[in-house]
C-alpha positions as CSV (number, residue, x, y, z in Angstrom):
1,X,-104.9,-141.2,309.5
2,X,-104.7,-144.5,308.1
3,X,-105.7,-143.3,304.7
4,X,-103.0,-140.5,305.1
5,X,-100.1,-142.7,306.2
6,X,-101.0,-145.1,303.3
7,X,-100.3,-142.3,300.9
8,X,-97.0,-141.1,302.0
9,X,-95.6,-144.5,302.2
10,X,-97.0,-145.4,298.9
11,X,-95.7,-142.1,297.4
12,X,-91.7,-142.8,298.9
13,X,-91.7,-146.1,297.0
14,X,-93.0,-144.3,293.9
15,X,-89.2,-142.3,294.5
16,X,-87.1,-145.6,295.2
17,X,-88.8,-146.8,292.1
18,X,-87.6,-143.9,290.5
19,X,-83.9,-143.3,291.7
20,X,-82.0,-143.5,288.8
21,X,-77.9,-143.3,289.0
22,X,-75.7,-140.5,287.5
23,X,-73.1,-141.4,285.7
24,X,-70.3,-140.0,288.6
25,X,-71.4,-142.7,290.9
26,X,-74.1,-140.4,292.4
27,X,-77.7,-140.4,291.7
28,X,-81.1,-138.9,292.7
29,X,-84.3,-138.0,290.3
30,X,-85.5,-135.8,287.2
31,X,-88.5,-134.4,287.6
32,X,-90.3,-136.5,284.9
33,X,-89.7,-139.2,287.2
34,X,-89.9,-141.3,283.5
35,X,-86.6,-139.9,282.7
36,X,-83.0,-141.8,283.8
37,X,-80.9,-138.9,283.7
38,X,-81.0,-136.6,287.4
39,X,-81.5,-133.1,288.0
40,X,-80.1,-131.1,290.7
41,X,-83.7,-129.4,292.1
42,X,-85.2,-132.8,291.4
43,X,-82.7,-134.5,293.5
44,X,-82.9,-132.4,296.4
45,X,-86.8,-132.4,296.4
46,X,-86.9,-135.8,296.4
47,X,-84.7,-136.3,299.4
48,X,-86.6,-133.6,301.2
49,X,-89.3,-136.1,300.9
50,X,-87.5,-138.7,303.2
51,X,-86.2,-136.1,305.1
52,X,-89.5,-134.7,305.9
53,X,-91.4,-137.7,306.3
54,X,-88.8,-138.7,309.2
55,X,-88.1,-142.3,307.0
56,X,-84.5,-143.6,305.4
57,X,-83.5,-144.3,302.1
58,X,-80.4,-146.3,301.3
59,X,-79.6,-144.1,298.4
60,X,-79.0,-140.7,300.4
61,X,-75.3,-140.5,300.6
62,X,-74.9,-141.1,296.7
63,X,-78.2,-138.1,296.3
64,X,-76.0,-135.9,298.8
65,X,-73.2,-136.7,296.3
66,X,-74.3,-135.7,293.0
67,X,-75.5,-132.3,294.8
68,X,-71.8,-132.4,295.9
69,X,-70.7,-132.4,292.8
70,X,-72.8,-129.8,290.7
71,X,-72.6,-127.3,292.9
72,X,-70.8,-124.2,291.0
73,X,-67.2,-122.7,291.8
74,X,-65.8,-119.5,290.8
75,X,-64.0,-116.4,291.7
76,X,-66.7,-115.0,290.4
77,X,-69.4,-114.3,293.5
78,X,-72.9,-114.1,291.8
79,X,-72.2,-117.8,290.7
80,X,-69.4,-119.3,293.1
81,X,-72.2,-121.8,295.7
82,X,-75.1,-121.8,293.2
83,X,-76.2,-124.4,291.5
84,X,-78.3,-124.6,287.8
85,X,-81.1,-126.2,285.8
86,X,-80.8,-128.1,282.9
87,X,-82.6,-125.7,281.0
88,X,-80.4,-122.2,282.7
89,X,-77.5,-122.8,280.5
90,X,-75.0,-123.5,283.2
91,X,-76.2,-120.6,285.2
92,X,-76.9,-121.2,288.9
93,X,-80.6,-120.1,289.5
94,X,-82.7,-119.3,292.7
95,X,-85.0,-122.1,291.1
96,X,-82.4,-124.5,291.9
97,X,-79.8,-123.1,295.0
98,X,-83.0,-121.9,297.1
99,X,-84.5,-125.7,296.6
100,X,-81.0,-127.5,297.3
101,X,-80.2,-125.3,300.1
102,X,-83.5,-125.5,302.2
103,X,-83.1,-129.5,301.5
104,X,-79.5,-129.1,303.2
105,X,-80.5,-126.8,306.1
106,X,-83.5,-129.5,307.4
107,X,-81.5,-132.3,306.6
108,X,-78.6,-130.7,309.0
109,X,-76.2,-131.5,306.5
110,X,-74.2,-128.6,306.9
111,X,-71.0,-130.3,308.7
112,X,-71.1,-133.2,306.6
113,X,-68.0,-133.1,304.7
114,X,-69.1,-134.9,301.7
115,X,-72.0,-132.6,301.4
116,X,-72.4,-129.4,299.4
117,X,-70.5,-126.3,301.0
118,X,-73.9,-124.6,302.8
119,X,-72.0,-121.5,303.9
120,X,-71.5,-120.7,299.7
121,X,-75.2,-121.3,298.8
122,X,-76.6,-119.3,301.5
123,X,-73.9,-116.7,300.4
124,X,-75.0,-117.3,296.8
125,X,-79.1,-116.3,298.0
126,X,-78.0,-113.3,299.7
127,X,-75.5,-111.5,296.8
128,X,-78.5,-112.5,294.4
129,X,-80.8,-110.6,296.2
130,X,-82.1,-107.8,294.2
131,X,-82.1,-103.8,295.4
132,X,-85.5,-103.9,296.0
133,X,-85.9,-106.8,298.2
134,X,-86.5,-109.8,295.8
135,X,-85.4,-112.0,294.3
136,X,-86.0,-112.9,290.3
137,X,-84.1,-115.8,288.6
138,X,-80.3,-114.1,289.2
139,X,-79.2,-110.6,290.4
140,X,-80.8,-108.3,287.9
141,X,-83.5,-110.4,286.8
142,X,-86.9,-108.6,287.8
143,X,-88.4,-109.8,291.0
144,X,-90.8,-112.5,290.8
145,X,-93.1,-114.0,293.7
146,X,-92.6,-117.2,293.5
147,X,-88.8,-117.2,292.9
148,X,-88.9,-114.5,296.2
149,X,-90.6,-117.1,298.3
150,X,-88.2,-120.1,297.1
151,X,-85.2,-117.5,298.8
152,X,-87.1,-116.8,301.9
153,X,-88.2,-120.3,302.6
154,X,-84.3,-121.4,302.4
155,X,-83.0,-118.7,304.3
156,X,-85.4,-118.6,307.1
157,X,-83.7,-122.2,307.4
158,X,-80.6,-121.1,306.9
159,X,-80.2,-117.8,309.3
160,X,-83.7,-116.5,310.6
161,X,-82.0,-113.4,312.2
162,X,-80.6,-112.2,308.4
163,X,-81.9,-108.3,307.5
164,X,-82.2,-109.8,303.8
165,X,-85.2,-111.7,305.0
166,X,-87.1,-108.4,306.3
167,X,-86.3,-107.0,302.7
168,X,-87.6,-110.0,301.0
169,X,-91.0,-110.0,303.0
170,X,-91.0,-106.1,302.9
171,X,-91.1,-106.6,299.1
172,X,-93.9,-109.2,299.4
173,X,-96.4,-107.5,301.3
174,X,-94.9,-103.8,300.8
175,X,-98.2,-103.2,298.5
176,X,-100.7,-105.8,299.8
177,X,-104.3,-104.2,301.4
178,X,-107.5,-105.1,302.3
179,X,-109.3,-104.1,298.6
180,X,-106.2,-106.4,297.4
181,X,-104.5,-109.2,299.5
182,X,-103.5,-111.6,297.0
183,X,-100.4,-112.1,295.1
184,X,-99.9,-113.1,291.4
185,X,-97.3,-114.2,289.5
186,X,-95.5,-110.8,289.7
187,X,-96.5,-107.8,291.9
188,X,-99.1,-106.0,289.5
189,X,-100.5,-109.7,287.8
190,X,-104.0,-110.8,288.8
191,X,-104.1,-113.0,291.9
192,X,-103.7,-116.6,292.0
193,X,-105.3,-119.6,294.5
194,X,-101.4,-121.3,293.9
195,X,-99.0,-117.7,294.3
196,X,-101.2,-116.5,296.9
197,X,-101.1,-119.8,299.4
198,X,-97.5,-119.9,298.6
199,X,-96.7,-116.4,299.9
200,X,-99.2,-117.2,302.8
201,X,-96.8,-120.6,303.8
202,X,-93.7,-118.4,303.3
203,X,-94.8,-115.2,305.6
204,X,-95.9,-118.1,308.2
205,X,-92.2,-119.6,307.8
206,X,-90.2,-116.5,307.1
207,X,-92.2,-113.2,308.7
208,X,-93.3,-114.4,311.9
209,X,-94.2,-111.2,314.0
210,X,-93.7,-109.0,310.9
211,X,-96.8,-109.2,309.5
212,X,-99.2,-109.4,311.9
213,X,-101.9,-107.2,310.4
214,X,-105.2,-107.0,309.3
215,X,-103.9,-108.0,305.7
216,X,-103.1,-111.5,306.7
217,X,-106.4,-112.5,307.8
218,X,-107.8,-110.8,304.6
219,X,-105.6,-112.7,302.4
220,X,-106.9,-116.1,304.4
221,X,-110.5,-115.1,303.8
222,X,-109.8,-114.1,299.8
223,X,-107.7,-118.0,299.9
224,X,-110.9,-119.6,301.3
225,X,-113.1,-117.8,298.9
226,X,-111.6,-118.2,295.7
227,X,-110.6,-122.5,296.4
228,X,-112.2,-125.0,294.9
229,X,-111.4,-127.9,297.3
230,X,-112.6,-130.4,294.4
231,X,-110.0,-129.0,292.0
232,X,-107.2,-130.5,291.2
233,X,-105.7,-128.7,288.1
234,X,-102.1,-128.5,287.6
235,X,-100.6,-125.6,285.0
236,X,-97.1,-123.7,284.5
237,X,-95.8,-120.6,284.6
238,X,-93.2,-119.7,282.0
239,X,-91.0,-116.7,282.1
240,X,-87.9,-115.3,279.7
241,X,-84.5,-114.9,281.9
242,X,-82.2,-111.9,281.1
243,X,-79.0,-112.9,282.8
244,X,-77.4,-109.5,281.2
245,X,-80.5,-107.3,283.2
246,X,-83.7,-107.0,282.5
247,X,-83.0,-104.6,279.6
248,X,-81.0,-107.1,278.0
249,X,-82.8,-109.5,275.3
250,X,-84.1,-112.7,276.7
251,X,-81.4,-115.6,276.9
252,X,-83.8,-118.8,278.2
253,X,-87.1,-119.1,279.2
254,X,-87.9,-121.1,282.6
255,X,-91.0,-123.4,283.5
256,X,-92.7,-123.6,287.1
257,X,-94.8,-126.6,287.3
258,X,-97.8,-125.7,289.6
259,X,-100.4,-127.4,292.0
260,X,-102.7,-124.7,293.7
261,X,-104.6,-127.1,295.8
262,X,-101.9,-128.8,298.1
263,X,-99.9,-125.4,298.2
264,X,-102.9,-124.0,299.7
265,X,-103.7,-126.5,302.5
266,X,-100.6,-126.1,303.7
267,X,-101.3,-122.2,303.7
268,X,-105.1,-123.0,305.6
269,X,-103.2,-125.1,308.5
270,X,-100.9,-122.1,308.9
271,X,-104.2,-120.1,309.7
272,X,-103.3,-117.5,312.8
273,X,-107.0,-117.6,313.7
274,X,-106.8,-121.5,313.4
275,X,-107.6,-124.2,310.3
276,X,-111.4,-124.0,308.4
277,X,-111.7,-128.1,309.2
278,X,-114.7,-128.3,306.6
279,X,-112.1,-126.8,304.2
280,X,-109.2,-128.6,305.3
281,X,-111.6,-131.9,305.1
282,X,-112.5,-131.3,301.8
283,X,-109.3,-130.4,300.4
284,X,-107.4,-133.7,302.6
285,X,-110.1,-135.9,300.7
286,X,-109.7,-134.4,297.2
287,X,-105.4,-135.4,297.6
288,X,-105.8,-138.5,299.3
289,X,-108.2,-140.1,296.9
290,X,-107.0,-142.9,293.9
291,X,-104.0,-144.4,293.8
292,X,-100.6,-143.2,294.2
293,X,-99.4,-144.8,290.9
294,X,-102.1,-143.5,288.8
295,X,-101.6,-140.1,286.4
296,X,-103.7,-138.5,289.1
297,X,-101.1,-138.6,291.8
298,X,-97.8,-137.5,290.2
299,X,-99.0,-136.7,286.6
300,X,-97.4,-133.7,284.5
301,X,-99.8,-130.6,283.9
302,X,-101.9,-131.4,281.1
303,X,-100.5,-134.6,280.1
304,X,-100.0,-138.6,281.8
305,X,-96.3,-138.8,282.4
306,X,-94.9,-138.8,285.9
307,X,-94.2,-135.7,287.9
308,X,-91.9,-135.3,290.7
309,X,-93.8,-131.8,291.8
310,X,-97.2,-133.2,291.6
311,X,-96.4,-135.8,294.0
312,X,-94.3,-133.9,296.5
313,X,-96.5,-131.0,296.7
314,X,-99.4,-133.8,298.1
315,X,-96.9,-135.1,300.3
316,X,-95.5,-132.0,301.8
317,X,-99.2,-131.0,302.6
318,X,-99.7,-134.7,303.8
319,X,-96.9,-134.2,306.2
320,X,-98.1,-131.1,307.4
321,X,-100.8,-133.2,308.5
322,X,-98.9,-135.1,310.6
323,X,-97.4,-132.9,312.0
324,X,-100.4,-130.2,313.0
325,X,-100.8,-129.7,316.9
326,X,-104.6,-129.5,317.3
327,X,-104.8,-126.8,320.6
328,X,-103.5,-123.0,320.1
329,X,-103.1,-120.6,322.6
330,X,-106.4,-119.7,323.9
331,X,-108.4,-122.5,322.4
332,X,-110.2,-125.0,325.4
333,X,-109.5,-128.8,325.2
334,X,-112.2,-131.0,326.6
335,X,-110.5,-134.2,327.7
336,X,-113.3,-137.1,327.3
337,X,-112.9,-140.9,328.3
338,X,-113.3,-141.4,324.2
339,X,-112.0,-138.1,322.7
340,X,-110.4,-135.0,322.8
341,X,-112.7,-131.7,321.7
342,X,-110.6,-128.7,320.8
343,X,-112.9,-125.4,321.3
344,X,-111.0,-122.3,319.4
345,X,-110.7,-119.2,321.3
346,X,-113.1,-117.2,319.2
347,X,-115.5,-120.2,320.1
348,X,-114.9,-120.8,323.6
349,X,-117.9,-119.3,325.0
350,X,-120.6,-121.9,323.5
351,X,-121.8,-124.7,324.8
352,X,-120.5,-127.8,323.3
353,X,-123.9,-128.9,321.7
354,X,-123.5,-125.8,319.4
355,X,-120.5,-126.5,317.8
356,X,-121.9,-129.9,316.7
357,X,-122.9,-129.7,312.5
358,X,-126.3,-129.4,312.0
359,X,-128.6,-131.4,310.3
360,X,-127.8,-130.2,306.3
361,X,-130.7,-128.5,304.9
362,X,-132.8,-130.2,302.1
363,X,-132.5,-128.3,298.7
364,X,-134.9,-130.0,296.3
365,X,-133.3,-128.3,292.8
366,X,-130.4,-129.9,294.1
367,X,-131.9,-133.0,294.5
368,X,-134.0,-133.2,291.7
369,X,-130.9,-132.2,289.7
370,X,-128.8,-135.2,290.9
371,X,-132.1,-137.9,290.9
372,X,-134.1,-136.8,288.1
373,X,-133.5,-139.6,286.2
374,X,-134.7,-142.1,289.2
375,X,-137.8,-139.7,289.3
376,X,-138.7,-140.4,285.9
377,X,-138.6,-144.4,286.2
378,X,-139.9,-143.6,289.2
379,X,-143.1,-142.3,287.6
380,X,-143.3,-144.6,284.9
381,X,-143.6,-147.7,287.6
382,X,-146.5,-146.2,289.4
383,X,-148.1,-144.6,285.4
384,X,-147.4,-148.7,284.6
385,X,-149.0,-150.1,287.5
386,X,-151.9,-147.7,287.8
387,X,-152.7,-148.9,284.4
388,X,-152.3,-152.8,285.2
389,X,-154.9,-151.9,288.0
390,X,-157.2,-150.5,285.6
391,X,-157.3,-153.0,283.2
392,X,-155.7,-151.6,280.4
393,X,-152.7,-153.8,280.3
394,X,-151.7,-156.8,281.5
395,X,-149.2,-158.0,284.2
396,X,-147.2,-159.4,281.4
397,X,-147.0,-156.3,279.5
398,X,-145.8,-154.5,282.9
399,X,-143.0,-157.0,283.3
400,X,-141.7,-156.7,279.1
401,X,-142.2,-153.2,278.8
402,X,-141.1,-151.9,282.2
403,X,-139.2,-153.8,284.6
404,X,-137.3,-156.0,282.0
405,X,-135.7,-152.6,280.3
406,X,-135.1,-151.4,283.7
407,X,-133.5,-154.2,285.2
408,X,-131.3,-155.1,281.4
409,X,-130.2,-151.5,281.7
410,X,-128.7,-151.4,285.3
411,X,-126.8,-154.8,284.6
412,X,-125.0,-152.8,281.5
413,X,-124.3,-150.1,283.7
414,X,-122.6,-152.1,286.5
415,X,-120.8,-154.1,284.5
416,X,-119.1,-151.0,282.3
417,X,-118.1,-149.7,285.7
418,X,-116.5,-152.8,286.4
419,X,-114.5,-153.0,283.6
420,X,-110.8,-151.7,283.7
421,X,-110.0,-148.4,281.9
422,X,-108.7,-147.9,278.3
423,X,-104.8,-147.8,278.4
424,X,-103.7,-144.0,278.4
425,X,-102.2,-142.9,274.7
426,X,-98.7,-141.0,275.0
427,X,-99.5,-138.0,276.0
428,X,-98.6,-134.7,274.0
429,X,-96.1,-132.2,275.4
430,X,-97.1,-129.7,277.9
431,X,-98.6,-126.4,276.9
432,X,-99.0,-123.3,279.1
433,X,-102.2,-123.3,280.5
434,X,-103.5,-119.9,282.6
435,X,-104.9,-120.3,286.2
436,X,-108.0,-119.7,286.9
């Protein structure tokens, strides 16, 4: 828990590093957090940071203000509440309104009156909802996953009771079954760790009592199966925009910035049958490791700059955390002088002693795998001594040919782990890499 709390307040003064003022007297953050110049879905993200983690910033009011002031009116009501991208040409996006409204909606903004009008995004989600129940970039744009779980996350906020949130997790899970419980991209792309957590944290949020099925569970078990807890890569998922209709040609082309592993913590803690802890463990030490100002934390998919999404996906699932009550209903907890045991449900019936890990099993590949090289000089010691015992060399020789090399040779090796790393060259522009 220390470790934990360590990270998120090292990762909210990485953001008042990084606020950066707007040239209307408001301010907030690009998502290269390099960059001086704010961006709406950046700004709102990184408040949701300090909203989330329950801590102030002195900037707020001037973050809230630049929202203010780029959000979009017009008599015309498929833009009038939205709010855009730098890269949508002026045209408000679910990328952007679903982000700034969800921000607005936890943050209880919405009778502030220097904050953005909420009543107009939430409109602005809701006429942008296509006929089938998602949502793509803008009405007309074909439905996308990701975009459809951006809407749902900001209206459950917003209104939980709204009949456009059935339709949106109708269209999410409308075509989901055992032989096939996990989500891509779009509904008929191959199934990814990052899409499919994400629509797992949505139904938790958004479909609470609608989807209470045997599909659920099987999309937990195909989560677990295909995550690497030790993996950390970071990719994006680019897609043309046809603000005209999906017949139309292409106008822009959009960027998601993607980081499988947090997104899918957060979708193992919203477990209905309870968290995997070896899972959760594994995953909790992969994020929490290095430092917070290193590329590792907050760098950009496939290059060393400094990315807002990196670090707040870590930090929502850091928060989470927090935040997670160990006991559900039907689980036992054994209150001891020293510590509190939860038992789950499905568990309750064994004796404590059997819930206790094991000792782990020896696997010698394994270990000869990892130690083969000890084995060797291992062998070579007791080769070299049996010969010093039989005469056929000298205790001298032992020490030269033997013990010296070893002992030069693991002096060199501690002392190029003690040296500091090779600056990082600039790093080349992001390419488009494809999940695994």
């Amino acid at each position: 828990m220390a470790v934990l709390h360590a990270r998120l307040n090292e990762s909210l003064d990485v953001l008042r590093d990084s606020y950066s003022l707007a040239g209307d007297g408001g301010g907030g953050w690009y998502h290269d957090l390099s960059r001086p110049q704010p961006g709406t879905t950046a700004t709102a993200v990184g408040l949701l940071a300090f909203t989330e983690a329950r801590r102030p910033f002195e900037h707020f009011d001037e973050g809230l203000a630049y929202l203010t002031a780029q959000q979009m009116s017009s008599d015309d009501v498929l833009i009038d509440g939205g709010w855009s991208t730098k890269t949508s040409l002026g045209m408000p996006v679910v990328e952007a309104t679903a982000w700034i409204a969800r921000f607005l909606a936890l943050a209880r903004c919405g009778l502030r009156e220097d904050a953005p009008d909420l009543r107009r995004a939430y409109r602005w989600l809701l006429r942008n909802q296509n006929p089938d129940g998602g949502w793509g970039s803008l009405l007309g744009c074909p439905s996308r996953v990701w975009q459809t779980c951006l809407a749902l996350r900001a209206l459950a906020r917003l209104n939980p009771h709204d009949p456009a949130i059935g339709r949106g997790v109708e269209w999410l899970t409308g075509d989901r079954t055992g032989r096939r419980p996990g989500w891509g991209p779009t509904p008929d792309a191959p199934p990814t760790v990052t899409h499919t957590a994400f629509v797992l944290v949505t139904l938790a949020e958004a479909g609470p009592g609608r989807f209470q099925d045997e599909r659920l569970p099987a999309a937990h078990d195909w989560l677990r199966e295909h995550l690497d807890p030790e993996d950390e890569h970071t990719w994006i998922e680019t897609y043309d925009v046809s603000p005209h209709g999906g017949a139309t040609p292409p106008v822009w082309r959009l960027a998601l910035w993607h980081y499988g592993l947090p997104i899918a913590l957060l979708a193992m803690l919203r477990d209905p049958r309870g968290p995997s802890g070896p899972a959760v463990a594994r995953a909790f030490q992969t994020l929490a490791r290095g430092k917070v100002t290193g590329p590792r934390w907050n760098g950009h998919p496939g290059a060393a700059g400094t990315s807002l999404w990196t670090l707040w996906w870590r930090m929502e699932a850091l928060i989470e955390l927090t935040r997670l009550p160990p006991p559900r209903s039907g689980d036992l907890v054994h209150w001891l002088p020293d510590a509190t045991i939860v038992q789950r449900a499905h568990a309750r019936d064994l004796p404590l002693p059997a819930l206790l890990p094991g000792r782990p099993r020896v696997d010698p590949a394994g270990w000869l795998r990892r130690h083969w090289t000890v084995l060797v000089l291992a062998l070579v010691t007791v080769g070299s001594l049996g010969g010093v015992a039989a005469g056929t060399w000298g205790w001298k020789d032992f020490w030269l040919s033997v013990i010296l090399p070893m002992v030069l040779t693991t002096t060199h090796e501690a002392m190029k782990r003690r040296r500091p790393p090779p600056p990082v060259p600039p790093a080349p522009q992001p390419t488009e890499r494809t999940p695994v």
